[in-house]
C-alpha positions in Angstrom: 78.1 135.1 103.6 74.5 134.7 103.8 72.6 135.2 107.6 71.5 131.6 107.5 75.5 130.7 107.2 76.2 133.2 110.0 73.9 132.3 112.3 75.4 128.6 112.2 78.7 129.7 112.5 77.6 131.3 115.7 75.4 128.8 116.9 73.8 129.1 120.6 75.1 126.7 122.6 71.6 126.2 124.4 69.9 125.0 121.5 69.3 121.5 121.6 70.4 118.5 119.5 67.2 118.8 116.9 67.6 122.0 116.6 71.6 121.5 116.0 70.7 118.9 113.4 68.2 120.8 111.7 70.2 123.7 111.3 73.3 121.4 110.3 71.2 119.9 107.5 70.2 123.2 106.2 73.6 124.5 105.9 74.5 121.7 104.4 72.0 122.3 101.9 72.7 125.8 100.9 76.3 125.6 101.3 75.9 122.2 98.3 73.5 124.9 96.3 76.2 127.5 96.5 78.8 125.3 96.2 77.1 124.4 92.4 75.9 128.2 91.6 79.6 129.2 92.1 81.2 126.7 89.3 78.4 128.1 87.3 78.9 132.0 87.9 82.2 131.2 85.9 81.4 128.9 83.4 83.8 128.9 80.4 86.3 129.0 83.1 85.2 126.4 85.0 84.1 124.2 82.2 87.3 124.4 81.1 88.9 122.8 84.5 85.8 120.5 84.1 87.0 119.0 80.8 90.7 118.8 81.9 89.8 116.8 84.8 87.7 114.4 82.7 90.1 114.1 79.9 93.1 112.8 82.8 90.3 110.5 83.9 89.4 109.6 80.7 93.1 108.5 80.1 93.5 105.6 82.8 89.7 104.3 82.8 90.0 104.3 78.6 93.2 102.1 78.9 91.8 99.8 81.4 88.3 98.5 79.4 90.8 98.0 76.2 92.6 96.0 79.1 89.8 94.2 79.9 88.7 93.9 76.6 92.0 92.4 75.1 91.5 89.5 78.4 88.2 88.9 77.2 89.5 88.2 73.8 92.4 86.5 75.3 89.9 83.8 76.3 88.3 83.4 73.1 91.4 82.8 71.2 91.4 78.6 71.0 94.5 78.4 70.5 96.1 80.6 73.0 97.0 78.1 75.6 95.6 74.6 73.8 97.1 71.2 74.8 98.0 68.7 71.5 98.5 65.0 73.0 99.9 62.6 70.5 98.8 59.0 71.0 100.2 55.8 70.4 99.1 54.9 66.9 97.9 51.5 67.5 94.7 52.6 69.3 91.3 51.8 68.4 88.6 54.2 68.4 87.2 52.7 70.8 90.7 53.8 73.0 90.6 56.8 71.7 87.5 58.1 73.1 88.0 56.5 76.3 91.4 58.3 76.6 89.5 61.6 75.6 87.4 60.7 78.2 89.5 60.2 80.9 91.2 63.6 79.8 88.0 65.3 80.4 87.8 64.7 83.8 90.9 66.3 84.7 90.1 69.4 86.5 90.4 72.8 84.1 89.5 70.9 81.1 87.0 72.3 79.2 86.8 70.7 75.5 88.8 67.8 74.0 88.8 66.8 70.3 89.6 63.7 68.9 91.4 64.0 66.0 92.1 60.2 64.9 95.2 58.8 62.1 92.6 59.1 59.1 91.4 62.7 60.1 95.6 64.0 61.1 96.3 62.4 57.4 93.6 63.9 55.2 94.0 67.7 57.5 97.4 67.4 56.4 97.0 66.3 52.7 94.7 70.0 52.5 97.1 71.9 54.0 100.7 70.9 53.0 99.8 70.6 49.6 101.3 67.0 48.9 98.2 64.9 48.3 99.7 62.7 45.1 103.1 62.0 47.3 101.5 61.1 50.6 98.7 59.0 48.4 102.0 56.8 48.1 102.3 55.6 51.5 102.3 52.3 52.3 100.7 53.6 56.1 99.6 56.4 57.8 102.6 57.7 59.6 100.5 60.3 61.5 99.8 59.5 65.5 96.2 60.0 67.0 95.8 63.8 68.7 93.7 64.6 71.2 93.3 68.6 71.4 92.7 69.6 75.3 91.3 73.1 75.8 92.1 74.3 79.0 89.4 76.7 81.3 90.5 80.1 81.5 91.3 79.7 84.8 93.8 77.6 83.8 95.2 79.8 80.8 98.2 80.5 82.7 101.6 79.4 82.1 101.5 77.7 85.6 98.5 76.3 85.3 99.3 75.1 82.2 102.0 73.4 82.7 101.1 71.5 85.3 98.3 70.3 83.4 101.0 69.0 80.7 102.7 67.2 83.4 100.0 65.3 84.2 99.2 64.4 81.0 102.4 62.9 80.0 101.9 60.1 82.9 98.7 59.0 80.9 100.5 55.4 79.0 98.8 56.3 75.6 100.6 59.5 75.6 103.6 59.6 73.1 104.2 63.3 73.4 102.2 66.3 75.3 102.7 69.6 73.3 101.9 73.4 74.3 103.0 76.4 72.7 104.6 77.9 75.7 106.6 80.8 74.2 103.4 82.3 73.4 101.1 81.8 76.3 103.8 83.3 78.3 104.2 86.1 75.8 101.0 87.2 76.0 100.6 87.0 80.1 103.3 89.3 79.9 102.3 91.9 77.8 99.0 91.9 79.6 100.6 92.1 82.9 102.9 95.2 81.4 99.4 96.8 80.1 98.4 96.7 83.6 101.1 97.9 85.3 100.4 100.9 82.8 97.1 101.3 83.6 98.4 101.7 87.2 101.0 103.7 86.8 98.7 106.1 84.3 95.8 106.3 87.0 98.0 107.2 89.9 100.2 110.3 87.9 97.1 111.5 86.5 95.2 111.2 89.8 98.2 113.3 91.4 97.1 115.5 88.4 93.6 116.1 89.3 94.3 116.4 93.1 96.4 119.7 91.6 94.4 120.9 89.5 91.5 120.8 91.8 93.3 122.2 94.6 94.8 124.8 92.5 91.1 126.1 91.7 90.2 125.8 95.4 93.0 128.0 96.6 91.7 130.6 94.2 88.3 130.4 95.4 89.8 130.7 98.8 91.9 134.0 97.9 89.2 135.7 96.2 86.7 134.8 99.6 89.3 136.2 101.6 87.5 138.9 103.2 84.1 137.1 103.3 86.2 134.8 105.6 88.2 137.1 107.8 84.3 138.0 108.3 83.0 135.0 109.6 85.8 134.0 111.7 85.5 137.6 113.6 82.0 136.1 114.6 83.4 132.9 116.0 83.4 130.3 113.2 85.7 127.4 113.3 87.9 126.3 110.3 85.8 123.6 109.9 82.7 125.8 108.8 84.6 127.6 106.9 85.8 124.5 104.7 82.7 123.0 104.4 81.5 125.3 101.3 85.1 124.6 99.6 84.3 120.9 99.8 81.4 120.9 98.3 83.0 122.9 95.1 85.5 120.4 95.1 82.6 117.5 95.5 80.9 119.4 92.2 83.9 119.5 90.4 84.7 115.7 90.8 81.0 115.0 89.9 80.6 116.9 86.8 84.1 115.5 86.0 83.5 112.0 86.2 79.7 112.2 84.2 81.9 114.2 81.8 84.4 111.7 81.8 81.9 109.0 81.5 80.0 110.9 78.2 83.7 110.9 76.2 84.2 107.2 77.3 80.4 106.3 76.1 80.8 108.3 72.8 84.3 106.6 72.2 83.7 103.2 72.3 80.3 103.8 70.2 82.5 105.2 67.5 84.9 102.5 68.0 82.9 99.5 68.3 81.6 98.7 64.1 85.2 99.6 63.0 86.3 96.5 65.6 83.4 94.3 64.5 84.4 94.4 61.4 88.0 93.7 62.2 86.7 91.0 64.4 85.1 89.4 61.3 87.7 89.1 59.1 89.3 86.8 61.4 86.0 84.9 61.8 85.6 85.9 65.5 82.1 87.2 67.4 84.0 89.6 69.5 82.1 92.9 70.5 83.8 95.8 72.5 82.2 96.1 75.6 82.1 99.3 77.4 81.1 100.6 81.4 79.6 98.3 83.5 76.6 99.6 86.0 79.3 98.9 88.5 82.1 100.5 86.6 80.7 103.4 86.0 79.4 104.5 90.4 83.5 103.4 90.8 84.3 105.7 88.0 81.9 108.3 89.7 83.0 107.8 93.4 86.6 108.4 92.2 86.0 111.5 90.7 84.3 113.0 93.8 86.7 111.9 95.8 89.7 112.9 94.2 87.6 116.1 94.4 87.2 116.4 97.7 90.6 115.1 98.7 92.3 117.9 96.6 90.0 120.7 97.7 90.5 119.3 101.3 94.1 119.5 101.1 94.1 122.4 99.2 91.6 124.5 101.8 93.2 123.6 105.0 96.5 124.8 104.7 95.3 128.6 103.3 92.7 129.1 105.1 94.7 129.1 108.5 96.7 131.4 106.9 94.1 133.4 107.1 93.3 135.6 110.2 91.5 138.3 111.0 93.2 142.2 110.8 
């Protein structure tokens, strides 16, 4: 314990507030230097704790930006949640676009297609393969479609179908379609991927508080004299726990850059392999990784799961620990 730390611990109680704060702020600042040299003293020990706390970070964060990465290709998939409204099939063209029109103005409505008799007829000439035996039709038996593409806001099975009931009191409309089975399928496997994510972060966050408090209580143990010292001098638990912290505070800060540097490296190695996989099925998708914002949440977790679990860890042992 150096004199600097003794002298606060024994503070005069004459001394005025300025001098109180000034001497505050300088223990502050050595106890945060020591609190740094003292993971450093150690290091292959200590780095080691350092990568086990960023690797159970690593976990939870990693599943959630392939969480939010799968939403954001959700919403480029077209078809996930699209609309098909078959139309009389005497309308004009004229009908048709004011239809489409009208369609458009519905709220969530983003896009609408026409897709008139002649178009529906030759699209399924190309892709059923029966060109000769349709070509001897008498009329076009196909109806009129317009192809509504809802906002993502309304992607929902909820929202969806709502939208489809309003639809079907538009006259025109013979039939309102929507592939259901599948919009609902995949809300649920993105709500299950969530719940995950949830209940990933909050066992491995139990893990970290462990496995910094573990580390703490044998900082504490090996101090133990150092502190039997300083409390024969008059200084509170609270002074004594203040160095602790800030090793706790360091450990959660060099775990969460670490655990930032493995998520950064990951998702560069990962993102041409996904390109590529992107473009065989014609799509633009890019992995996207940490946010500016992302990444000070990612930080602000880790420090405070390290002080929590140093906190909690430091209280109990050292009043436990009294003066012989």
């Amino acid at each position: 314990m150096s004199s600097d730390q003794l002298t606060g611990a024994s503070l005069s109680q004459g001394a005025t507030i300025g001098a109180r704060l000034r001497m505050l702020g300088r223990l502050h600042k050595i106890e945060a230097k020591r609190g740094i040299r003292d993971i450093f003293s150690n290091p292959i020990s200590n780095l080691m704790t350092v990568l086990v706390i960023a690797i159970a970070l690593a976990l939870p964060a990693g599943l959630q930006i392939l969480l939010d990465n799968g939403k954001s290709l959700s919403q480029s998939w077209d078809g996930a949640s699209r609309i098909s409204l078959y139309l009389k099939t005497d309308l004009e063209q004229s009908q048709l676009e004011q239809i489409a029109n009208q369609v458009r103005t519905q709220d969530g409505v983003t896009k609408v297609d026409i897709i008139n008799q002649q178009q529906a007829l030759d699209d399924f000439k190309q892709s059923s393969g029966f060109a000769d035996a349709i070509a001897q039709l008498d009329s076009n038996p196909l109806p009129p479609v317009l192809v509504v593409q809802p906002a993502s806001t309304h992607n929902s099975p909820e929202a969806s179908e709502t939208m489809l009931v309003e639809f079907q009191t538009i006259p025109e409309v013979e039939l309102a379609k929507l592939d259901l089975d599948w919009v609902r399928k995949l809300y649920a496997m993105l709500q299950l991927a969530e719940k995950a994510a949830s209940a990933l972060g909050l066992a491995l966050a139990l893990a970290v508080l462990l496995i910094v408090g573990n580390t703490i209580r044998l900082s504490v143990q090996n101090r133990r004299e150092e502190i039997e010292v300083v409390k024969l001098v008059g200084a509170t638990d609270a002074f004594i726990r203040r160095p602790f912290l800030y090793t706790g505070f360091w450990y959660g800060l060099l775990s969460g850059v670490t655990c930032w540097l493995i998520l950064t490296f990951s998702l560069a190695w990962l993102k041409d392999p996904v390109a590529n996989l992107a473009g065989l099925y014609q799509s633009q998708f890019q992995l996207s990784g940490l946010s500016l914002l992302q990444s000070l949440q990612l930080l602000l977790v880790s420090c405070g799961l390290g002080l929590l679990g140093s906190w909690l860890s430091v209280g109990r042992h050292i009043r436990q620990i009294e003066p012989r």
